[in-house]
TORDOTOR-181426 format. One record per atom (N, C-alpha, C): residue number from 1; residue in three letters; atom name; x negated, z, y negated. Coordinates in pm, 1 decimal. Example, Ala and Ser with C-alpha at 12.3 -4.5 7.8 and 13.67 -1.06 7.14 Angstrom:
<nodes>
<node><n>1</n><res>ALA</res><atom>N</atom><x>-1319.0</x><z>780.0</z><y>569.0</y></node>
<node><n>1</n><res>ALA</res><atom>CA</atom><x>-1230.0</x><z>780.0</z><y>450.0</y></node>
<node><n>1</n><res>ALA</res><atom>C</atom><x>-1320.0</x><z>780.0</z><y>330.0</y></node>
<node><n>2</n><res>SER</res><atom>N</atom><x>-1285.0</x><z>708.0</z><y>225.0</y></node>
<node><n>2</n><res>SER</res><atom>CA</atom><x>-1367.0</x><z>714.0</z><y>106.0</y></node>
<node><n>2</n><res>SER</res><atom>C</atom><x>-1290.0</x><z>787.0</z><y>-3.0</y></node>
</nodes>
This chain:
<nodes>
<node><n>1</n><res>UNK</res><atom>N</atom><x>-321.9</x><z>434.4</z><y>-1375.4</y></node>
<node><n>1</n><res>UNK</res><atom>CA</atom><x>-218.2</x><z>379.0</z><y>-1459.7</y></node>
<node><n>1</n><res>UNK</res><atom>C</atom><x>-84.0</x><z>390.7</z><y>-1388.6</y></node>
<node><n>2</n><res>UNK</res><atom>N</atom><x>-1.2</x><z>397.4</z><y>-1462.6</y></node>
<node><n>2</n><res>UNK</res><atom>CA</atom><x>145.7</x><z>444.1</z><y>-1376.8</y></node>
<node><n>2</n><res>UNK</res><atom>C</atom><x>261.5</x><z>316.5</z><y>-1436.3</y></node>
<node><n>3</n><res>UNK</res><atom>N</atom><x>348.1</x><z>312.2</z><y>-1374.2</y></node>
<node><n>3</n><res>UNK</res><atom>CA</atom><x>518.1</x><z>243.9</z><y>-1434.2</y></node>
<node><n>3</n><res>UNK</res><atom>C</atom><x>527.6</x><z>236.6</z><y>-1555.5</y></node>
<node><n>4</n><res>UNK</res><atom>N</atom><x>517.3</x><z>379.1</z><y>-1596.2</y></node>
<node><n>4</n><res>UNK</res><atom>CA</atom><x>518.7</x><z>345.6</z><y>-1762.3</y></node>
<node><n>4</n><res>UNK</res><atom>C</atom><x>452.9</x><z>298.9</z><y>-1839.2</y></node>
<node><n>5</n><res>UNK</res><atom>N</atom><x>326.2</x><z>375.2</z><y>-1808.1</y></node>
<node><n>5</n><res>UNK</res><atom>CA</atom><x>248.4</x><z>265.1</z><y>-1911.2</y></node>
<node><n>5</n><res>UNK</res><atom>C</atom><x>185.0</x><z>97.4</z><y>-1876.9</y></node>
<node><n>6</n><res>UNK</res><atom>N</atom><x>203.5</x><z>56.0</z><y>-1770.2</y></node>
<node><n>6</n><res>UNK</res><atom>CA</atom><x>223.7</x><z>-94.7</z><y>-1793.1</y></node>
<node><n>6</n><res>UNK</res><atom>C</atom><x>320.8</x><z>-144.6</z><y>-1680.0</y></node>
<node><n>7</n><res>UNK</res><atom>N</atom><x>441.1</x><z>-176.8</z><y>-1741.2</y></node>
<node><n>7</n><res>UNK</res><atom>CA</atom><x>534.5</x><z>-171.0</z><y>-1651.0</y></node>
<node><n>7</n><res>UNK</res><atom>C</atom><x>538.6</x><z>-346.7</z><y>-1597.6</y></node>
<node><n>8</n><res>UNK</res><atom>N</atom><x>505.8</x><z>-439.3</z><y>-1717.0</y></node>
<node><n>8</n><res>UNK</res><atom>CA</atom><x>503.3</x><z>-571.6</z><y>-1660.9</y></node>
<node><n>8</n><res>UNK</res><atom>C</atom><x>377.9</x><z>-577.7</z><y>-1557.7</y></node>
<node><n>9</n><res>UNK</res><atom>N</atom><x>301.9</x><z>-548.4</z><y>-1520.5</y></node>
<node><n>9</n><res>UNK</res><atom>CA</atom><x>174.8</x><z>-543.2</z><y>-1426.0</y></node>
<node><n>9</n><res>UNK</res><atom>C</atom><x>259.1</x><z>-482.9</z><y>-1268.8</y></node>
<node><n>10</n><res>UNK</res><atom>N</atom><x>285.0</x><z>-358.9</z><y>-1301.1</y></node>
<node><n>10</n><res>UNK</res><atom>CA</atom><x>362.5</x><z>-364.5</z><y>-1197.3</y></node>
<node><n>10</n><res>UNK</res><atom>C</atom><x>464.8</x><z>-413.1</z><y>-1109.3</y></node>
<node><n>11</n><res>UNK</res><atom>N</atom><x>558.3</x><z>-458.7</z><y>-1205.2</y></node>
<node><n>11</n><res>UNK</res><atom>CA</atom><x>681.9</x><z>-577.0</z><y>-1158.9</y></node>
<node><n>11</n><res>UNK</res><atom>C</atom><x>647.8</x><z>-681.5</z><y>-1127.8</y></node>
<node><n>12</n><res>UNK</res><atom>N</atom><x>481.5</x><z>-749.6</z><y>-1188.5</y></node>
<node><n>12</n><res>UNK</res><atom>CA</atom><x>431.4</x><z>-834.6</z><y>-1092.7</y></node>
<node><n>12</n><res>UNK</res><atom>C</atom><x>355.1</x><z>-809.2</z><y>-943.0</y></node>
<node><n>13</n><res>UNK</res><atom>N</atom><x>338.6</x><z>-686.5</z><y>-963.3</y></node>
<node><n>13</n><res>UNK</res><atom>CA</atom><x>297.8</x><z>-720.8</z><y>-785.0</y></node>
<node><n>13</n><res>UNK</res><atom>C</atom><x>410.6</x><z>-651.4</z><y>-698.3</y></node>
<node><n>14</n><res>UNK</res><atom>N</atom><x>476.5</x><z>-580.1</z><y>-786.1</y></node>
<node><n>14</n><res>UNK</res><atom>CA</atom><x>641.2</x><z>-571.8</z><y>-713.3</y></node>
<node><n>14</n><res>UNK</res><atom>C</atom><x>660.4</x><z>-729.2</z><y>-625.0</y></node>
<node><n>15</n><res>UNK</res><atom>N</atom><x>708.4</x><z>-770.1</z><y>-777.5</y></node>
<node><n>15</n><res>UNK</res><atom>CA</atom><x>755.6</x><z>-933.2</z><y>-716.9</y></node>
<node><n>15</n><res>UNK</res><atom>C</atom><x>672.3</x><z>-990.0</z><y>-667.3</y></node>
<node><n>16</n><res>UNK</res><atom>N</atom><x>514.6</x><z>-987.5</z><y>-618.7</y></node>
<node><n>16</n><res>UNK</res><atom>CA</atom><x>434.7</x><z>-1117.8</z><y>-547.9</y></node>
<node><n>16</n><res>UNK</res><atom>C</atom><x>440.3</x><z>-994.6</z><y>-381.0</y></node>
<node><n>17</n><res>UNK</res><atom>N</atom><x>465.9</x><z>-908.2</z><y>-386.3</y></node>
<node><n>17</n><res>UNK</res><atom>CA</atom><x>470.6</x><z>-830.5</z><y>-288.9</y></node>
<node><n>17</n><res>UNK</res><atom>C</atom><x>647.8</x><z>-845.3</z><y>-241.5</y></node>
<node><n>18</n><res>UNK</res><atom>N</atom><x>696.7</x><z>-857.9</z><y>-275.2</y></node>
<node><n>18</n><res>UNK</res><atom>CA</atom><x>863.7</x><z>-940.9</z><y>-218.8</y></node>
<node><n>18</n><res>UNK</res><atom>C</atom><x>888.7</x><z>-1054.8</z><y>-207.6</y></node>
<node><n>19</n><res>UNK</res><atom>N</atom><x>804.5</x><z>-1110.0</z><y>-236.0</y></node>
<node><n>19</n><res>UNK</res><atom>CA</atom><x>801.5</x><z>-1256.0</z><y>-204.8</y></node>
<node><n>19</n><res>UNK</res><atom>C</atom><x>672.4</x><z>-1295.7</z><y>-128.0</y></node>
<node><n>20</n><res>UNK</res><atom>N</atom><x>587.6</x><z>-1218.7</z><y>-99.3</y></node>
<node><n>20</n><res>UNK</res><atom>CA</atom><x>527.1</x><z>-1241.9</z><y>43.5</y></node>
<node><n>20</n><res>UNK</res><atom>C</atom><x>429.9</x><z>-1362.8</z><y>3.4</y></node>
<node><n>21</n><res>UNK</res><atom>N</atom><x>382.8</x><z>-1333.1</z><y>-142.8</y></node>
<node><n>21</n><res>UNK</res><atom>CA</atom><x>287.7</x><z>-1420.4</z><y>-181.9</y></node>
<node><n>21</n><res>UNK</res><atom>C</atom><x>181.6</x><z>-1412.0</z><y>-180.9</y></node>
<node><n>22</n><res>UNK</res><atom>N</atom><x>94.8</x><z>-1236.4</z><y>-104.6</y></node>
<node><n>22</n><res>UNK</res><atom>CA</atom><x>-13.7</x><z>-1260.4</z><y>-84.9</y></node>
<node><n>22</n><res>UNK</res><atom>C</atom><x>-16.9</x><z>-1235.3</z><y>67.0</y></node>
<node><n>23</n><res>UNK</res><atom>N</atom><x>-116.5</x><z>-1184.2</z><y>153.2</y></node>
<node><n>23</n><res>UNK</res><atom>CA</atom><x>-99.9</x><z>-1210.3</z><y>350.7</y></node>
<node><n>23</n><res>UNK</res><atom>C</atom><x>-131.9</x><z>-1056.9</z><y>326.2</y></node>
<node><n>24</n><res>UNK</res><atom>N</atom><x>-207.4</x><z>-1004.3</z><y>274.1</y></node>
<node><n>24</n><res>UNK</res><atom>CA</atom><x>-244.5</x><z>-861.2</z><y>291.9</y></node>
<node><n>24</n><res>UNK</res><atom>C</atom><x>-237.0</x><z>-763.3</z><y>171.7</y></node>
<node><n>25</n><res>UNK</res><atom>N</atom><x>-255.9</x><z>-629.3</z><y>202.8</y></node>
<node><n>25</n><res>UNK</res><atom>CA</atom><x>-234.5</x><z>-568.7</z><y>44.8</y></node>
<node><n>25</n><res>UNK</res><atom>C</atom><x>-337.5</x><z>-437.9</z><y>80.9</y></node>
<node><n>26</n><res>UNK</res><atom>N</atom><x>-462.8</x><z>-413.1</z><y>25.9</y></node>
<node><n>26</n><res>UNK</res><atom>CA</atom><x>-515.8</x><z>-303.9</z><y>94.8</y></node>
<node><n>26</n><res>UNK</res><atom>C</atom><x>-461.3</x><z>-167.8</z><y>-39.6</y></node>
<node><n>27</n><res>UNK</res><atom>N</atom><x>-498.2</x><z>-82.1</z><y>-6.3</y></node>
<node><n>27</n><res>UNK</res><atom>CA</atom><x>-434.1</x><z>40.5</z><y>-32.0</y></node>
<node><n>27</n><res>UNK</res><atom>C</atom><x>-627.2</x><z>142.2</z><y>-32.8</y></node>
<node><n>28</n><res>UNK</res><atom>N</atom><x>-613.2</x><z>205.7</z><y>-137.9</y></node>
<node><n>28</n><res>UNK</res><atom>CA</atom><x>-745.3</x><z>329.7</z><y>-129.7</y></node>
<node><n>28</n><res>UNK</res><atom>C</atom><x>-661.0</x><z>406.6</z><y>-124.8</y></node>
<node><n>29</n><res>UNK</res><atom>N</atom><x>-738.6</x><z>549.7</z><y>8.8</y></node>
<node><n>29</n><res>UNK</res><atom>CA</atom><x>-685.0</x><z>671.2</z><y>-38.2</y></node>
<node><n>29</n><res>UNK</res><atom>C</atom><x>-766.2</x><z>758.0</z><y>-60.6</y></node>
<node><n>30</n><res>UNK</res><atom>N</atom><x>-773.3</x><z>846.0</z><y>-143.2</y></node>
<node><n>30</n><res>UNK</res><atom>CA</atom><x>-871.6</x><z>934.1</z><y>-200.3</y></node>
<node><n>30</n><res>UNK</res><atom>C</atom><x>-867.7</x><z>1079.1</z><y>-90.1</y></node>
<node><n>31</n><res>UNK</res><atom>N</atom><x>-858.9</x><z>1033.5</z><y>19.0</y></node>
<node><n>31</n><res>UNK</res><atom>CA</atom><x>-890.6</x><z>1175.8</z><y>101.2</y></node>
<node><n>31</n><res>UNK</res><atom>C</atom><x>-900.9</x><z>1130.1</z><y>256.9</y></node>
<node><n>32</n><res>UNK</res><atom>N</atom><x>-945.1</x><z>1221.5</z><y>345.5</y></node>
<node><n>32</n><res>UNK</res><atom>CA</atom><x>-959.1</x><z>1158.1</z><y>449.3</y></node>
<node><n>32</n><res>UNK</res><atom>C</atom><x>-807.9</x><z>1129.5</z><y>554.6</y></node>
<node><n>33</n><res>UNK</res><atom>N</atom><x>-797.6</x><z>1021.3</z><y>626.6</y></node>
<node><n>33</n><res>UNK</res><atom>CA</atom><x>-648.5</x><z>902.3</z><y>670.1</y></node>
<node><n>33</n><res>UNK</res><atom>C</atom><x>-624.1</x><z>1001.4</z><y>762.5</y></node>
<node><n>34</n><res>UNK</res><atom>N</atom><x>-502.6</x><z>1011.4</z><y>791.2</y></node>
<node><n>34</n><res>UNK</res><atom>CA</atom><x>-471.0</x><z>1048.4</z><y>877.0</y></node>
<node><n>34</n><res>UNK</res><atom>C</atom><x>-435.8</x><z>966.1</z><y>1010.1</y></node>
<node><n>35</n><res>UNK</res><atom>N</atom><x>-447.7</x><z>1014.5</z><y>1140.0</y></node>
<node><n>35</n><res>UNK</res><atom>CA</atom><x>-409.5</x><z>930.8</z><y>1271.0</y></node>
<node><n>35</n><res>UNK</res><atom>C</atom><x>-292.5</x><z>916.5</z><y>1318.7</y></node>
<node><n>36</n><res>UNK</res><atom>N</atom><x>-192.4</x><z>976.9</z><y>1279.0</y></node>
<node><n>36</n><res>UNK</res><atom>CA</atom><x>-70.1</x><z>940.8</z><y>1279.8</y></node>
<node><n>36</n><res>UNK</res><atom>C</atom><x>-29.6</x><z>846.5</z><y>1228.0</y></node>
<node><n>37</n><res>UNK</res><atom>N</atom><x>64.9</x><z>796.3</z><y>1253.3</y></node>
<node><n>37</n><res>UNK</res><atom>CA</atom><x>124.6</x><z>659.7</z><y>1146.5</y></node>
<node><n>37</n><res>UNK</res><atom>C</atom><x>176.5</x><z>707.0</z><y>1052.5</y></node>
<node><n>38</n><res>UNK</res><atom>N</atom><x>299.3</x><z>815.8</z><y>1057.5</y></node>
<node><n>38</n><res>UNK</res><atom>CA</atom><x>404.6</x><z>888.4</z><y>1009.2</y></node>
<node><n>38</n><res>UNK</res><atom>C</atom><x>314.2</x><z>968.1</z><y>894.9</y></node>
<node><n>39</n><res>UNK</res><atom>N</atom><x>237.2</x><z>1027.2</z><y>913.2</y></node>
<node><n>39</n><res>UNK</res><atom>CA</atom><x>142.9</x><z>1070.6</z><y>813.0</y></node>
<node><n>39</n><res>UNK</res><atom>C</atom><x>81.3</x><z>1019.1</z><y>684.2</y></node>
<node><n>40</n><res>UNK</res><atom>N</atom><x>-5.1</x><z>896.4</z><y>779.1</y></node>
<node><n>40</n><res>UNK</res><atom>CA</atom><x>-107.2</x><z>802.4</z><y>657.8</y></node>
<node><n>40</n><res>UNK</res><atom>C</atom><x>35.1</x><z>743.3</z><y>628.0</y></node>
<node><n>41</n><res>UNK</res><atom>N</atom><x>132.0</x><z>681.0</z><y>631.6</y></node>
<node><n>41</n><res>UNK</res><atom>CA</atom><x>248.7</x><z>643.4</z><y>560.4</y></node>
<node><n>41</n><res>UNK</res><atom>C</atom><x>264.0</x><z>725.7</z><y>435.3</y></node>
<node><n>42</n><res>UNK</res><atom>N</atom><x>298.8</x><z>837.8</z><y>483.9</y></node>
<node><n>42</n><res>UNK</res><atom>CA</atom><x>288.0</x><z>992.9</z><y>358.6</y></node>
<node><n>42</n><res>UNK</res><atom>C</atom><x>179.2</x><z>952.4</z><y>272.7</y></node>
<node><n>43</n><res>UNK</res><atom>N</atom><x>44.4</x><z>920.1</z><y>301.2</y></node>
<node><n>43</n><res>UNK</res><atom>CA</atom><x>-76.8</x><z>928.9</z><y>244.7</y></node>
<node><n>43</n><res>UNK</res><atom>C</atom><x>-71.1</x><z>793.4</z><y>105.1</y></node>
<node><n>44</n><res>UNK</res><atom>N</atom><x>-23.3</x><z>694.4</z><y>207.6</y></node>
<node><n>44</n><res>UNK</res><atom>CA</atom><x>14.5</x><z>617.6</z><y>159.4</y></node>
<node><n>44</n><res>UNK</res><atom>C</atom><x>117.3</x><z>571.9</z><y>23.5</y></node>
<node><n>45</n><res>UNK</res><atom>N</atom><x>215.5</x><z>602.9</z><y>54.1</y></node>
<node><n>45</n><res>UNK</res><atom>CA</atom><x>308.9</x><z>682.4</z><y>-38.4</y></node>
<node><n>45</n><res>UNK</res><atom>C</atom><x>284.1</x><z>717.7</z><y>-193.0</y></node>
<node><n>46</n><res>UNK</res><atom>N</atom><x>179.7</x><z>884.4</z><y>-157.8</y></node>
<node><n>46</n><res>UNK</res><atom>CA</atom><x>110.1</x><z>944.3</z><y>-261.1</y></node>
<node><n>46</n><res>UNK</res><atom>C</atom><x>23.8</x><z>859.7</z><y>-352.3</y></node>
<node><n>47</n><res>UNK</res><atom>N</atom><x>-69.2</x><z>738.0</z><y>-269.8</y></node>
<node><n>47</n><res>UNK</res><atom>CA</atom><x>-165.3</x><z>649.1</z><y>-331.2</y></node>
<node><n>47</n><res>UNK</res><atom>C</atom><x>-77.7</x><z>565.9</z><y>-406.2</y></node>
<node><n>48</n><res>UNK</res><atom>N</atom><x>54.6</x><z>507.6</z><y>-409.9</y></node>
<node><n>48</n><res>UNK</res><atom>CA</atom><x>111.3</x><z>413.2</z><y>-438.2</y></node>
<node><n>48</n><res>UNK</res><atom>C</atom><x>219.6</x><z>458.1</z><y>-563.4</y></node>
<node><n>49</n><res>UNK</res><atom>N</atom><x>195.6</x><z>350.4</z><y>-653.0</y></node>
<node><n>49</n><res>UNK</res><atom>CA</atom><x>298.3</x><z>364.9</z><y>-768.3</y></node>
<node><n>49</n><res>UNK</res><atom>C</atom><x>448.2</x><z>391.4</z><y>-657.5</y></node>
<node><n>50</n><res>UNK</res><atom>N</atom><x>541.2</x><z>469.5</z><y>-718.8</y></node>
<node><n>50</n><res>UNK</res><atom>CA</atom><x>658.8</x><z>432.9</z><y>-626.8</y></node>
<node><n>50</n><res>UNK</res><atom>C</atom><x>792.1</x><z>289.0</z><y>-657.1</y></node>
<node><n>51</n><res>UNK</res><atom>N</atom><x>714.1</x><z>263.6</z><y>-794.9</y></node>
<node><n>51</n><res>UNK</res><atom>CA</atom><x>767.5</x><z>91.3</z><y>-808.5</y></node>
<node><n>51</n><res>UNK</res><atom>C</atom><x>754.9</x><z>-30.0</z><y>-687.3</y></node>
<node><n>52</n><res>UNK</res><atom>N</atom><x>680.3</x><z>35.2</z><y>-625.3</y></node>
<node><n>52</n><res>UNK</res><atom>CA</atom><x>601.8</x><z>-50.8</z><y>-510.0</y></node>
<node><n>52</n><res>UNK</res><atom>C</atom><x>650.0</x><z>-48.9</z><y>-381.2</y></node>
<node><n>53</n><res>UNK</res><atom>N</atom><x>639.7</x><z>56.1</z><y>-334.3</y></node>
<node><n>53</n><res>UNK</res><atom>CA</atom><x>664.0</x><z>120.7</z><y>-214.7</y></node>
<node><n>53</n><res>UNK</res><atom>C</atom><x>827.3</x><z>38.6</z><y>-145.1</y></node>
<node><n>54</n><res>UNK</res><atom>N</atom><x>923.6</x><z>21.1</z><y>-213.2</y></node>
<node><n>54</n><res>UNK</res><atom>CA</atom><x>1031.6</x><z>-88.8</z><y>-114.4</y></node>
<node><n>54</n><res>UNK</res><atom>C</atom><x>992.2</x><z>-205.0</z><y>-66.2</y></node>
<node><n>55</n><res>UNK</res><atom>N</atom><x>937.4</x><z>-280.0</z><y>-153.3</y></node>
<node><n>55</n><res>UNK</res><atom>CA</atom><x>850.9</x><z>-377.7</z><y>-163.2</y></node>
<node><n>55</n><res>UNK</res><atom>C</atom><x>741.8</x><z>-457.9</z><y>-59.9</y></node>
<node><n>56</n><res>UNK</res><atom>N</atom><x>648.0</x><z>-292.4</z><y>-73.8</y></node>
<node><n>56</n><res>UNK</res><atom>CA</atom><x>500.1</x><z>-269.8</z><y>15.0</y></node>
<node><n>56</n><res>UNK</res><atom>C</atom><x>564.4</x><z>-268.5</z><y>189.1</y></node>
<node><n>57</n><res>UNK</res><atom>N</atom><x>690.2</x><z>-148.5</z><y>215.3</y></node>
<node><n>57</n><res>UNK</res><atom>CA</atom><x>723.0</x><z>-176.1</z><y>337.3</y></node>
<node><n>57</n><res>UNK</res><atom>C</atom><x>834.4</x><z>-244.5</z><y>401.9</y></node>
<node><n>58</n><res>UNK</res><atom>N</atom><x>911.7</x><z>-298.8</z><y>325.2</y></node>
<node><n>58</n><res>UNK</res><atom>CA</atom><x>959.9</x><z>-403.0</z><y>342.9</y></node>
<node><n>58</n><res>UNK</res><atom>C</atom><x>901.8</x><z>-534.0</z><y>430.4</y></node>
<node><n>59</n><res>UNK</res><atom>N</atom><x>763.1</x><z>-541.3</z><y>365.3</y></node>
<node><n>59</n><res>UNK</res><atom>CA</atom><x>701.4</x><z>-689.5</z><y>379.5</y></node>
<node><n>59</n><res>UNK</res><atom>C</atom><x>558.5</x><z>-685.9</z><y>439.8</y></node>
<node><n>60</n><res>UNK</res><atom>N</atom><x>554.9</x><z>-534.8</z><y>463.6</y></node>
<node><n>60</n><res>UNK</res><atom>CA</atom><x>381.0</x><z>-564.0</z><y>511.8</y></node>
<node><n>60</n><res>UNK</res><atom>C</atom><x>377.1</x><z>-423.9</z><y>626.6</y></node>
<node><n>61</n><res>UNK</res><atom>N</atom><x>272.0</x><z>-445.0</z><y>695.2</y></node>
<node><n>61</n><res>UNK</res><atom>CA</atom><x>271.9</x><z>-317.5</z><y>810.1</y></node>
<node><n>61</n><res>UNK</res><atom>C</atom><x>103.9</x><z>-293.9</z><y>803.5</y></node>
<node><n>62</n><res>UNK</res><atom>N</atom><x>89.8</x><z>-133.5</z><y>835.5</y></node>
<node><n>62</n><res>UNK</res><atom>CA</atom><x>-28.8</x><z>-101.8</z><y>854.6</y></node>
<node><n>62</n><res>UNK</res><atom>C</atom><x>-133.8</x><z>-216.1</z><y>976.5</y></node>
<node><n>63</n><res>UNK</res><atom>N</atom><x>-243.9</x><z>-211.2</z><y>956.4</y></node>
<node><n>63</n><res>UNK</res><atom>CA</atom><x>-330.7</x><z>-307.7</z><y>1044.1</y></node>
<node><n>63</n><res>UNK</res><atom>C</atom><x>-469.4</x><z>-208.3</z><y>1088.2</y></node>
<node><n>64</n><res>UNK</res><atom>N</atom><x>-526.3</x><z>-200.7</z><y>1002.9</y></node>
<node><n>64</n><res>UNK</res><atom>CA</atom><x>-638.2</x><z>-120.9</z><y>1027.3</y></node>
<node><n>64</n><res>UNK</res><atom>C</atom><x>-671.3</x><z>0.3</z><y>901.3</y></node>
<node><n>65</n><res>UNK</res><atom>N</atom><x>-763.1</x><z>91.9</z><y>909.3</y></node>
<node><n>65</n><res>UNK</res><atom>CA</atom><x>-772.7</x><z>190.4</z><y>823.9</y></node>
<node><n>65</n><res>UNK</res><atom>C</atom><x>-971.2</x><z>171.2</z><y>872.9</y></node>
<node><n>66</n><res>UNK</res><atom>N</atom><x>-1044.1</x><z>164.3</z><y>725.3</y></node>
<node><n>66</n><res>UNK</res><atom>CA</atom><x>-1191.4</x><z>188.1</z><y>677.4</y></node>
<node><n>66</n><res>UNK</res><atom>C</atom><x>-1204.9</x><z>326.7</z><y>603.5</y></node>
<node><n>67</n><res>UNK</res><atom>N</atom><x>-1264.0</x><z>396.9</z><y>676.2</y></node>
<node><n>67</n><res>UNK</res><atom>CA</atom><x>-1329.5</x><z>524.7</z><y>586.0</y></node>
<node><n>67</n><res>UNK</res><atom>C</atom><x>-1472.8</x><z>472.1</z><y>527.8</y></node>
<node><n>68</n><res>UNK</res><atom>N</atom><x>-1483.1</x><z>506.5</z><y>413.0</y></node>
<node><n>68</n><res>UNK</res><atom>CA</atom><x>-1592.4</x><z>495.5</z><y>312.3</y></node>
<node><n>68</n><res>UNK</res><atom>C</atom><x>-1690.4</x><z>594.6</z><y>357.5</y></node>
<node><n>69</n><res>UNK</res><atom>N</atom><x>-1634.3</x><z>746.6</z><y>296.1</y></node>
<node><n>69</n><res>UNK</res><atom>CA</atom><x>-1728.0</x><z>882.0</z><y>302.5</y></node>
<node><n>69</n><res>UNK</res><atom>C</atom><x>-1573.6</x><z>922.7</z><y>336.7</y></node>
<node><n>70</n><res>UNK</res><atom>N</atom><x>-1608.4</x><z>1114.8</z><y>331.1</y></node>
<node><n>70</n><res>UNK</res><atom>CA</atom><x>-1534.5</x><z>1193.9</z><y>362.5</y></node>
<node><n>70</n><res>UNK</res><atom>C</atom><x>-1375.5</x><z>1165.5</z><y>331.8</y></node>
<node><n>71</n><res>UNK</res><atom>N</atom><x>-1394.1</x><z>1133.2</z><y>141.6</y></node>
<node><n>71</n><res>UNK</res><atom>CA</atom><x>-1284.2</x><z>1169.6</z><y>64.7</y></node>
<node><n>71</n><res>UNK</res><atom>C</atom><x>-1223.9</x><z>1024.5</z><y>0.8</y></node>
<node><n>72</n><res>UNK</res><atom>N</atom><x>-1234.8</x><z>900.5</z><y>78.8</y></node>
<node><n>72</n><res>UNK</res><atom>CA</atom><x>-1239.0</x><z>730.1</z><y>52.1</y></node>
<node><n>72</n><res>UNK</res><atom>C</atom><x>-1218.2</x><z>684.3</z><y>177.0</y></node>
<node><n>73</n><res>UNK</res><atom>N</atom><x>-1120.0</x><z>595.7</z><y>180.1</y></node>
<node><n>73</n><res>UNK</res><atom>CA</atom><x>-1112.8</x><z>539.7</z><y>290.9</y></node>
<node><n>73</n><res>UNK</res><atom>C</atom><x>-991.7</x><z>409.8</z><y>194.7</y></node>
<node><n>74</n><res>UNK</res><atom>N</atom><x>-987.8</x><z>290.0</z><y>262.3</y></node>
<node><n>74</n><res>UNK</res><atom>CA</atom><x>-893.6</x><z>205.8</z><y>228.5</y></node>
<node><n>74</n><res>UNK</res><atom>C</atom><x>-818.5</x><z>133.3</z><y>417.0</y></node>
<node><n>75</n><res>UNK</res><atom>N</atom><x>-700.8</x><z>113.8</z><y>357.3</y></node>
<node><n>75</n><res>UNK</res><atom>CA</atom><x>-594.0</x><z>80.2</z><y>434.2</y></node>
<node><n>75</n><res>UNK</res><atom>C</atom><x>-564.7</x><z>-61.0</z><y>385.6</y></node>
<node><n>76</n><res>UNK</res><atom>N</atom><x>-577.5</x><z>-143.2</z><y>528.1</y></node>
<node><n>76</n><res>UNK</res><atom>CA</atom><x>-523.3</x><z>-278.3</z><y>512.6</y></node>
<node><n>76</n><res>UNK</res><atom>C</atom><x>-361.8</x><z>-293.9</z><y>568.0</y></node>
<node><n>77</n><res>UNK</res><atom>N</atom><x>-284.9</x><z>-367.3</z><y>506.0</y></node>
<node><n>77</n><res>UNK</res><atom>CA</atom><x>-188.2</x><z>-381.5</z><y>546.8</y></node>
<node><n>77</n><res>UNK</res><atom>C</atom><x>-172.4</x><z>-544.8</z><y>537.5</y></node>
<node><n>78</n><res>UNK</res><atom>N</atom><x>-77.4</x><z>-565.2</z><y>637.7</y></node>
<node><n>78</n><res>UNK</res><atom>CA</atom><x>-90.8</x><z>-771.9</z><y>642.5</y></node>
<node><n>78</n><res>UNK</res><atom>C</atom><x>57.6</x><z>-762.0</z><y>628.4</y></node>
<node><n>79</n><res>UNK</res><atom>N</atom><x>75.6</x><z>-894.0</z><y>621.9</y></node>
<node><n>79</n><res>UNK</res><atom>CA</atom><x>234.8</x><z>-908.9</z><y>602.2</y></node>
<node><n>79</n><res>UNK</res><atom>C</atom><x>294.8</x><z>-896.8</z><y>750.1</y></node>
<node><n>80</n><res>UNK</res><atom>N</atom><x>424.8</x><z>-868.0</z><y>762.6</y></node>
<node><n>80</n><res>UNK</res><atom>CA</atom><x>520.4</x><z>-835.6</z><y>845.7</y></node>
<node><n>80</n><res>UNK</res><atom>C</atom><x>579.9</x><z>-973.6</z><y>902.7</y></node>
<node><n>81</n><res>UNK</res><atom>N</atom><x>547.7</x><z>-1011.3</z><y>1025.0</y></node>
<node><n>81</n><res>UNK</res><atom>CA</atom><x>603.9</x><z>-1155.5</z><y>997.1</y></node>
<node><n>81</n><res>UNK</res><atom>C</atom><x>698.7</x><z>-1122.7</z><y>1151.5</y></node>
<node><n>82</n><res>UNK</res><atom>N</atom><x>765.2</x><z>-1010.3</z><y>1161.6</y></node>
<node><n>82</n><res>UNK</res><atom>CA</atom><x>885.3</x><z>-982.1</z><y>1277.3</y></node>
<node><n>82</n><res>UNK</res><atom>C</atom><x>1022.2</x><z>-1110.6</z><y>1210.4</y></node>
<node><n>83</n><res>UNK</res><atom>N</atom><x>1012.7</x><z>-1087.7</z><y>1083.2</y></node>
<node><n>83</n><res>UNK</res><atom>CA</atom><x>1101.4</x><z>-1136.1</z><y>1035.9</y></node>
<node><n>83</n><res>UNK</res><atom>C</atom><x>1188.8</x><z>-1285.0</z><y>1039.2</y></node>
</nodes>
């Protein structure tokens, strides 16, 4: 599902993701993660509506990465609390 077609769904986890209303946000990516940061960021990116993405790194930082199988893996991210 994308921005357009349900755009209030998205502006809510826009907004609970800028306001730091949940602690973590995991992320699937449909291929295998990369070990770079700079990369799975990229990977990241691609997986993510781009309604999201100011939002997502703004307020949260990579933590750990789970591979499923080859082509599945999910990414945890926790909130950013440098701030």
């Amino acid at each position: 599902m994308t921005y357009q077609q349900l755009p209030s769904m998205y502006q809510s986890f826009e907004n609970t993701m800028a306001k730091k209303k949940v602690d973590f946000v995991i992320v699937r990516l449909r291929v295998q993660p990369k070990s770079e940061i700079r990369e799975l960021t990229n990977q990241i990116n691609v997986a993510i509506d781009p309604s999201l993405r100011k939002a997502l790194w703004k307020n949260y930082e990579i933590k750990s990465v789970s591979q499923n199988s080859k082509d599945e893996s999910y990414v945890l991210l926790i909130q950013d609390l440098t701030e």
